[in-house]
C-alpha positions as CSV (number, residue, x, y, z in Angstrom):
1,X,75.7,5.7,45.8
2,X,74.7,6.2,42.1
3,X,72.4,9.1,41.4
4,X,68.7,7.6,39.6
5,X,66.3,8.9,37.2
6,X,64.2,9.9,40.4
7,X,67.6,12.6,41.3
8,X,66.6,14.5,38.4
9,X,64.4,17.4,37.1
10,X,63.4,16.0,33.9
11,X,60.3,18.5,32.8
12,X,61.2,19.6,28.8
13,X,64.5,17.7,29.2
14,X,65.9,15.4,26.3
15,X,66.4,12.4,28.4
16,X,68.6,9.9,26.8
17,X,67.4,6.3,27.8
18,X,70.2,3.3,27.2
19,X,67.7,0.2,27.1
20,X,68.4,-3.2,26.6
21,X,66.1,-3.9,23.8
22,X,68.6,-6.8,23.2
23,X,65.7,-9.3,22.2
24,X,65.3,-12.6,20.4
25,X,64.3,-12.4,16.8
26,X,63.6,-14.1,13.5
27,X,62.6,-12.9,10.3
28,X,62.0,-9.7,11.6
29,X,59.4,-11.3,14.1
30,X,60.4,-10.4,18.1
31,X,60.1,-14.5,19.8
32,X,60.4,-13.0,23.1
33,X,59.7,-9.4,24.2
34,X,60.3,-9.9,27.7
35,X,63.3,-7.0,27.8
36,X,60.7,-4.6,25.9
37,X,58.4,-4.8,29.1
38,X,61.8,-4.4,31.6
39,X,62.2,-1.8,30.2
40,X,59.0,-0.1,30.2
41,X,58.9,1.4,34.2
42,X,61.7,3.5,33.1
43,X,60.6,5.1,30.4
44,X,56.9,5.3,31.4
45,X,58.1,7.2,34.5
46,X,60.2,9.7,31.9
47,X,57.6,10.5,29.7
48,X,55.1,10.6,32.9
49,X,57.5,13.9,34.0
50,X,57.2,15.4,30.9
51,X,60.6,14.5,29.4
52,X,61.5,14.4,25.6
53,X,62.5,10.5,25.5
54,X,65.5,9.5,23.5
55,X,66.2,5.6,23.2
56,X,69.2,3.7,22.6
57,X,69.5,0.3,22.6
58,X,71.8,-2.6,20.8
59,X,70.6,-5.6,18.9
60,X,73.0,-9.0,18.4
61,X,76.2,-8.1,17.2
62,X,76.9,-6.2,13.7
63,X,79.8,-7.9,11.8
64,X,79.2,-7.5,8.4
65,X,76.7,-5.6,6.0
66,X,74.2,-8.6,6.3
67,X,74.0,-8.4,9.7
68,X,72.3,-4.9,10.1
69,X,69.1,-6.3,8.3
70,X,68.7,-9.2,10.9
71,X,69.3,-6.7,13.5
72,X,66.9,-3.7,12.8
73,X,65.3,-2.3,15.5
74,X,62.3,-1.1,13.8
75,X,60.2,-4.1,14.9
76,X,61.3,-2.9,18.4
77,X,59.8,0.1,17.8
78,X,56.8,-1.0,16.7
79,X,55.7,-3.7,19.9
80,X,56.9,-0.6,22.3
81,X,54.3,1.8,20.3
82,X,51.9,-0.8,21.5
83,X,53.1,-1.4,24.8
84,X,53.2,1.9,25.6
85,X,49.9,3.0,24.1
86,X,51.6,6.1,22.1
87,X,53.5,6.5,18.7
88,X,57.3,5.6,18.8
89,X,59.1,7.5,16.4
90,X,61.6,5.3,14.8
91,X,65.2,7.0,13.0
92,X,66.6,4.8,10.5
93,X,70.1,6.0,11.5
94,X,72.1,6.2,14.3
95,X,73.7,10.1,13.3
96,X,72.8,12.4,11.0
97,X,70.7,15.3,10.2
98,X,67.2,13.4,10.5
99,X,68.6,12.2,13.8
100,X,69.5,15.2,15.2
101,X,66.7,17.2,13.5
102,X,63.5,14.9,14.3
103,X,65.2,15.3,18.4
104,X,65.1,19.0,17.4
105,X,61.3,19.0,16.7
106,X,60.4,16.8,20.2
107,X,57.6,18.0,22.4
108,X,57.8,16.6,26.0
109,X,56.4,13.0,26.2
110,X,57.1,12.2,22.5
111,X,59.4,8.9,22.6
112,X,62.3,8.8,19.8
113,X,63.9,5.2,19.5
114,X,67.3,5.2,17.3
115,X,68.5,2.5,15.2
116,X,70.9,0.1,16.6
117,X,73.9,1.2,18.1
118,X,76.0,-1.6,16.9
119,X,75.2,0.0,12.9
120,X,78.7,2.1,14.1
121,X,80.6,-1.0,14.6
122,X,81.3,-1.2,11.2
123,X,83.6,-0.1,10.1
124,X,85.5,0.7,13.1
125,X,83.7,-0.6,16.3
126,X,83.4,2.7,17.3
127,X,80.6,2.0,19.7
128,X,81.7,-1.5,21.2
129,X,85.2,0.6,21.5
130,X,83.7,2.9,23.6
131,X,84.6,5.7,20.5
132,X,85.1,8.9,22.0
133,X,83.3,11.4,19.3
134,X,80.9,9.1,19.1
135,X,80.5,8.7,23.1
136,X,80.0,12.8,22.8
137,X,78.0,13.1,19.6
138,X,75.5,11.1,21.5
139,X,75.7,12.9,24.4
140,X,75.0,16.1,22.6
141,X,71.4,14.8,21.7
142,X,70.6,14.9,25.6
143,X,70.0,16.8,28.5
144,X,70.4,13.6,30.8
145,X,71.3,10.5,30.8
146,X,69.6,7.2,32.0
147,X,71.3,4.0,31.8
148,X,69.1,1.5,32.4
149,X,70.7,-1.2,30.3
150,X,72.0,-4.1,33.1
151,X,72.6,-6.6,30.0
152,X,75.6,-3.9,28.8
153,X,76.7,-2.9,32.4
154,X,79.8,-5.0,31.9
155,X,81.0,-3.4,28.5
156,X,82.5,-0.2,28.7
157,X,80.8,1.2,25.0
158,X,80.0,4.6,23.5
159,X,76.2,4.2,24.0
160,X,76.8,3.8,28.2
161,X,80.3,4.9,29.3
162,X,80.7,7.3,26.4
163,X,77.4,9.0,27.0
164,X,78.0,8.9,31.1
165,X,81.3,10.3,30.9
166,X,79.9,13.7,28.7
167,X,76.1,14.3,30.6
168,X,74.7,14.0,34.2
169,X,73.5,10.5,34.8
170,X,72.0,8.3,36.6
171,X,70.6,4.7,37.0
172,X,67.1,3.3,35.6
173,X,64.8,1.5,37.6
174,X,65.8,-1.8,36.1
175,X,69.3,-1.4,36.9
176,X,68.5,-0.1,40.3
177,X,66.4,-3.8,40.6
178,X,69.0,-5.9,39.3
179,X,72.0,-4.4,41.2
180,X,70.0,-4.7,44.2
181,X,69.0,-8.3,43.7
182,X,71.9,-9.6,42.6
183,X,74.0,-7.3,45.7
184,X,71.6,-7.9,48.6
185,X,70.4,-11.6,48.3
186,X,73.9,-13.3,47.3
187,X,76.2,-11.1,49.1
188,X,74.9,-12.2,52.2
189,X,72.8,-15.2,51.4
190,X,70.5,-16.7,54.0
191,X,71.6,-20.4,54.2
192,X,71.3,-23.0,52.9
193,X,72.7,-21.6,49.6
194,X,72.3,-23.8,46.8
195,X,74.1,-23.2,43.3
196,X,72.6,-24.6,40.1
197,X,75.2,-24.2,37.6
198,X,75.1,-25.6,34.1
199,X,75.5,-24.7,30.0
200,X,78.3,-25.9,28.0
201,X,81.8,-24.8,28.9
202,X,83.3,-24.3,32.0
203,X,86.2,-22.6,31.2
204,X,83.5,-19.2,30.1
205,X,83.0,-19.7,33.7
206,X,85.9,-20.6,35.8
207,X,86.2,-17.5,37.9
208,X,82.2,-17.3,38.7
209,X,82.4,-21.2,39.3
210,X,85.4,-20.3,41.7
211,X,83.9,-17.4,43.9
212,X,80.4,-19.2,43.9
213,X,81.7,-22.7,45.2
214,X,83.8,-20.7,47.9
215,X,80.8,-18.6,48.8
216,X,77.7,-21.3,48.3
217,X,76.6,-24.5,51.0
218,X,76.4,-26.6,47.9
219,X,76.8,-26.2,43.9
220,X,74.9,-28.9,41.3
221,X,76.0,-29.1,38.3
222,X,74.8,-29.9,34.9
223,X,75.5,-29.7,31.1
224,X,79.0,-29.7,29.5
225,X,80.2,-28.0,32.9
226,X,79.1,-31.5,34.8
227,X,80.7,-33.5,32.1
228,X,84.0,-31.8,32.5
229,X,84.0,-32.8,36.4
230,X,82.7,-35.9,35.9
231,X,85.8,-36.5,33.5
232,X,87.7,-35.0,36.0
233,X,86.7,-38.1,38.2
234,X,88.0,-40.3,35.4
235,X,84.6,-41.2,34.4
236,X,84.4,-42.2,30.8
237,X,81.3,-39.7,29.4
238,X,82.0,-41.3,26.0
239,X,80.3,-38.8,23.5
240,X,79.6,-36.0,25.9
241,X,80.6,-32.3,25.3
242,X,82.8,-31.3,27.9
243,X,85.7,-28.8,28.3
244,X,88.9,-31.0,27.9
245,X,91.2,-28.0,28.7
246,X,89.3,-27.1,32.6
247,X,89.7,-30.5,33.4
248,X,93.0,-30.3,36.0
249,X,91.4,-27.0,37.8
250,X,88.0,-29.3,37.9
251,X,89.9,-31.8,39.7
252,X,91.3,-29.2,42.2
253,X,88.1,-28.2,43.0
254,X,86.5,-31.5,43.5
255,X,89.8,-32.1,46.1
256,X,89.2,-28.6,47.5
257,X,85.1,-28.8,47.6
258,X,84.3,-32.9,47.4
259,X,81.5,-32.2,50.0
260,X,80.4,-29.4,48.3
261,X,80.0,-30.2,44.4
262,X,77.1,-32.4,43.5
263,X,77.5,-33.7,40.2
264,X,74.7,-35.5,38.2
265,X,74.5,-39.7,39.2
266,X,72.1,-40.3,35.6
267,X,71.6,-38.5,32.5
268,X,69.5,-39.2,28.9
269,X,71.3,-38.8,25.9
270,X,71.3,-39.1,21.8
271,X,74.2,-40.6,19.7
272,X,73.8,-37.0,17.5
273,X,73.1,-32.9,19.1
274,X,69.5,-33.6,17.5
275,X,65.7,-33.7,18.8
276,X,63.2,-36.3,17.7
277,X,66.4,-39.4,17.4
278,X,65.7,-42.3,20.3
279,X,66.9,-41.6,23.6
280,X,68.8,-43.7,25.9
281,X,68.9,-43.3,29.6
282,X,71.8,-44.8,32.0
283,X,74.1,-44.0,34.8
284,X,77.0,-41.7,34.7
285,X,79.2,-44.8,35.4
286,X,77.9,-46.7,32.0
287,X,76.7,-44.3,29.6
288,X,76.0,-45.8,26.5
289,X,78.5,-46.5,23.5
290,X,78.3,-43.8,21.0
291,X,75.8,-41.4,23.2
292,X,76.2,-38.0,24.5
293,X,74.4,-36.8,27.8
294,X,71.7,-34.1,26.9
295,X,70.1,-34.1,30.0
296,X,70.0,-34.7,33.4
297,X,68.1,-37.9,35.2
298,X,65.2,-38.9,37.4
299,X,67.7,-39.9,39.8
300,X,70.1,-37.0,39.9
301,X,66.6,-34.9,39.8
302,X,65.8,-36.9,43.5
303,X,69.2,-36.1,44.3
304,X,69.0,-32.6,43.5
305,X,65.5,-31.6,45.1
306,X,66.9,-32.4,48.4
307,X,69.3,-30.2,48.4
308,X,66.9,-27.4,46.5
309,X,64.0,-28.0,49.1
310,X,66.6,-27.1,52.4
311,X,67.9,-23.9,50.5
312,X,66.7,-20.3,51.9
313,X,68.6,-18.7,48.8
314,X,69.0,-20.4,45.2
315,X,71.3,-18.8,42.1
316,X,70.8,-21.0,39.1
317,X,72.9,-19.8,35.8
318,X,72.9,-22.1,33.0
319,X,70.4,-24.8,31.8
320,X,71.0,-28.8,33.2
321,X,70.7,-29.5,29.6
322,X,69.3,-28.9,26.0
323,X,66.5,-27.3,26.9
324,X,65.6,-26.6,23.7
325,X,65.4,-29.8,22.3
326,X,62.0,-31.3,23.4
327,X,63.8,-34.9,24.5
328,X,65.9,-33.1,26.7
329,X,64.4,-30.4,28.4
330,X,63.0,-32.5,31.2
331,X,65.7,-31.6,34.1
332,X,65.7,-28.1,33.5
333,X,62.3,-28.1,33.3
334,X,61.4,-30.1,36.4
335,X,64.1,-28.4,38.6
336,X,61.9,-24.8,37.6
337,X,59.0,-26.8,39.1
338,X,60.8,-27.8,42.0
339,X,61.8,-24.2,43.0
340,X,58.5,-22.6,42.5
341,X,57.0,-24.7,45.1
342,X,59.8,-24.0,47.1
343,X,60.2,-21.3,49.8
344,X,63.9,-20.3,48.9
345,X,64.8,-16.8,48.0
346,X,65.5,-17.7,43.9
347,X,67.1,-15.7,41.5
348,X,68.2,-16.8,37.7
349,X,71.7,-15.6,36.5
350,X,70.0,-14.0,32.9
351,X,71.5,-15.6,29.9
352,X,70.1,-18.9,29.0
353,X,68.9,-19.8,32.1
354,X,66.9,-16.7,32.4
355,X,65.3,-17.7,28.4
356,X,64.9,-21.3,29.6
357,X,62.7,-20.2,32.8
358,X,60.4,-18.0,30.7
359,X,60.2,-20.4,27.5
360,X,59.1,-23.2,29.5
361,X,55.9,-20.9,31.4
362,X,58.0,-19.7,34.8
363,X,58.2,-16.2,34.0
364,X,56.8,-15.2,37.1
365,X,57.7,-18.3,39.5
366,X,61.3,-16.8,41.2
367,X,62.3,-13.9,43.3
368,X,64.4,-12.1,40.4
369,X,65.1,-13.4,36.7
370,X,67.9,-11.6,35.7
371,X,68.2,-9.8,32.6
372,X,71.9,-9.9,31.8
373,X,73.9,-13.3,32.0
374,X,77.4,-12.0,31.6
375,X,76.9,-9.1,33.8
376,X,75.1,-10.8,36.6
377,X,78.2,-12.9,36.4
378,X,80.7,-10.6,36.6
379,X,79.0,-8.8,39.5
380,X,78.7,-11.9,41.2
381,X,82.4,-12.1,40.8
382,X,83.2,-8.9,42.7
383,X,83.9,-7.3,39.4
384,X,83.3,-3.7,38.8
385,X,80.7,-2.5,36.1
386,X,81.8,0.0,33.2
387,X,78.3,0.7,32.6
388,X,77.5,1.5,36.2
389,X,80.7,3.1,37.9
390,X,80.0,5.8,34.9
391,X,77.2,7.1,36.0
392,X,77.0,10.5,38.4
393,X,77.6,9.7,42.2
394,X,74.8,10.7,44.7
């Protein structure tokens, strides 16, 4: 077992804090805070013990000069002032002497937030490389250190691994929830399990798709991941995004799993990827000329809710379709419905699926909405965790 934050002593300590502050922005405007508040448990229960609390966190990725702007944690800063009820201090830098001097000057409960860790990807990538001065500069800043940052589990970088692999650490209460969600309920799921698996390429997803149809009762599909079977089955999807290249190992599953793979019987679609264009509706056997399926049916919906109302535990990763186009958010939306009045155990893979439950109002309808997409998936996938087999063992 994995030591916590609760393991340690953390009175006057500089307790570094990896968050996943990893949130959706726009013109310097946070669209969706809900990782802030994940977050907050963690460090509340820090400053609550009298710790000096050091943040770290990424924000999208940092290619070139242009990017750092767009992905300036100060906003960040700011909402968790408020959240918190207590001054954040913000650094502007990620090293340096007003770094290292402002942690110098720390009483206990003060709460320091650094700029984003991804600033040191350029030039080098020294923190998506996992750096190894930069792993121990960090490290120096700290007593302790938290990593409470599930979204990052699966990247071995600097700001987790590096820091784990120089100080004592242990696991936030966030990653302590997601680990145990995503262990306990699908490890040994009470059946029926049902799979909802959808988004645009299958081959992102091949090896997930693979344990999860072995493991699951059933698996529905939708999106460019339902296309590509449906192809597989010699259907003719005419405009339809699918993944031309997962095609044969589509139709070795269907041959392995035909009792087991639902795939969608109706879809709606547009003759362009846009909103706000007329929208055609048809069976998957006569789609029409020139259209692309954007979404999921009425009938494949009635299809679909028999199999989700019989479930004791539901995974869904990855919307039924483009959820963000008004016109075609209707399955994913409908099947979010369906599960909230049902009385299966229901967790949401993160990624897409996890911003497509809370966008359209069902933040607080399932069991568990995941935080990280790629690393639920890779857990799910028996993989092990950089981010997590760093920290200190009990």
């Amino acid at each position: 077992m994995k030591k916590t934050i609760k393991d340690f002593d953390l009175n006057n300590k500089r307790v570094i804090i990896r968050c996943d502050l990893n949130v959706p922005m726009e013109n310097g405007k946070i669209l969706d805070d809900n990782r802030i508040k994940e977050s907050l448990k963690t460090i509340n229960y820090a400053i609550d013990n009298n710790a000096k609390v050091i943040l770290l966190s990424h924000l999208g990725r940092i290619k070139e000069e242009q990017d750092k702007k767009a992905n300036d944690l100060k906003p960040v800063a700011k909402r968790l002032s408020e959240l918190l009820n207590r001054n954040v201090v913000f650094v502007n830098e990620t090293r340096g002497t007003v770094l290292e001097n402002t942690i110098k000057s720390m009483k206990p409960k003060d709460v320091v937030l650094v700029q984003n860790t991804r600033y040191e990807d350029l030039p080098l990538k020294k923190e998506s490389s996992n750096d190894e001065e930069l792993g121990k500069y960090w490290a120096s800043l700290g007593d302790i250190f938290i990593n409470d940052a599930f979204g990052t589990a699966h990247r071995a970088h600097a700001s987790n691994v590096g820091i784990a692999s120089n100080l004592p650490s242990g696991l936030g209460f966030l990653m302590e929830k997601e680990l145990k969600m995503l262990g306990e309920k699908l490890n040994d799921p009470q059946r029926p399990y049902v799979v909802i698996a959808g988004g645009a390429k299958m081959k992102d997803k091949i090896e997930v798709i693979d344990k999860l149809v072995e493991k699951a009762d059933y698996v529905l599909l939708g999106g460019g991941i339902a296309n590509t079977f449906l192809v597989a089955k010699e259907i003719d999807v005419k405009n339809s995004v699918y993944d031309e290249e997962s095609v044969p190992h589509a139709k070795e599953l269907l041959k392995k799993y035909s009792k087991k793979i639902i795939l969608p019987v109706d879809g709606l679609g547009s003759i362009e990827y846009k909103d706000n264009l007329k929208v055609y509706s048809f069976d998957v056997n006569n789609i029409t000329d020139g259209v692309m399926m954007l979404d999921i049916g009425e009938k494949t919906i009635d299809l679909y809710t028999k199999y989700l109302y019989q479930a004791k535990t539901v995974f869904w990763n990855g919307p039924v379709g483009v959820n963000y186009f008004k016109n075609f958010e209707h399955g994913t939306k409908k099947l979010c419905e369906i599960l909230k009045a049902s009385n299966a155990h229901v967790i949401i893979g993160g990624g897409d699926s996890a911003a497509a439950a809370i966008s359209l109002g069902y933040k607080d309808s399932f069991d568990h909405i995941s935080t990280g997409g790629g690393a639920a998936l890779e857990f799910i996938e028996g993989k092990k965790l950089p981010g997590v087999e760093a920290v200190s063992d009990k």
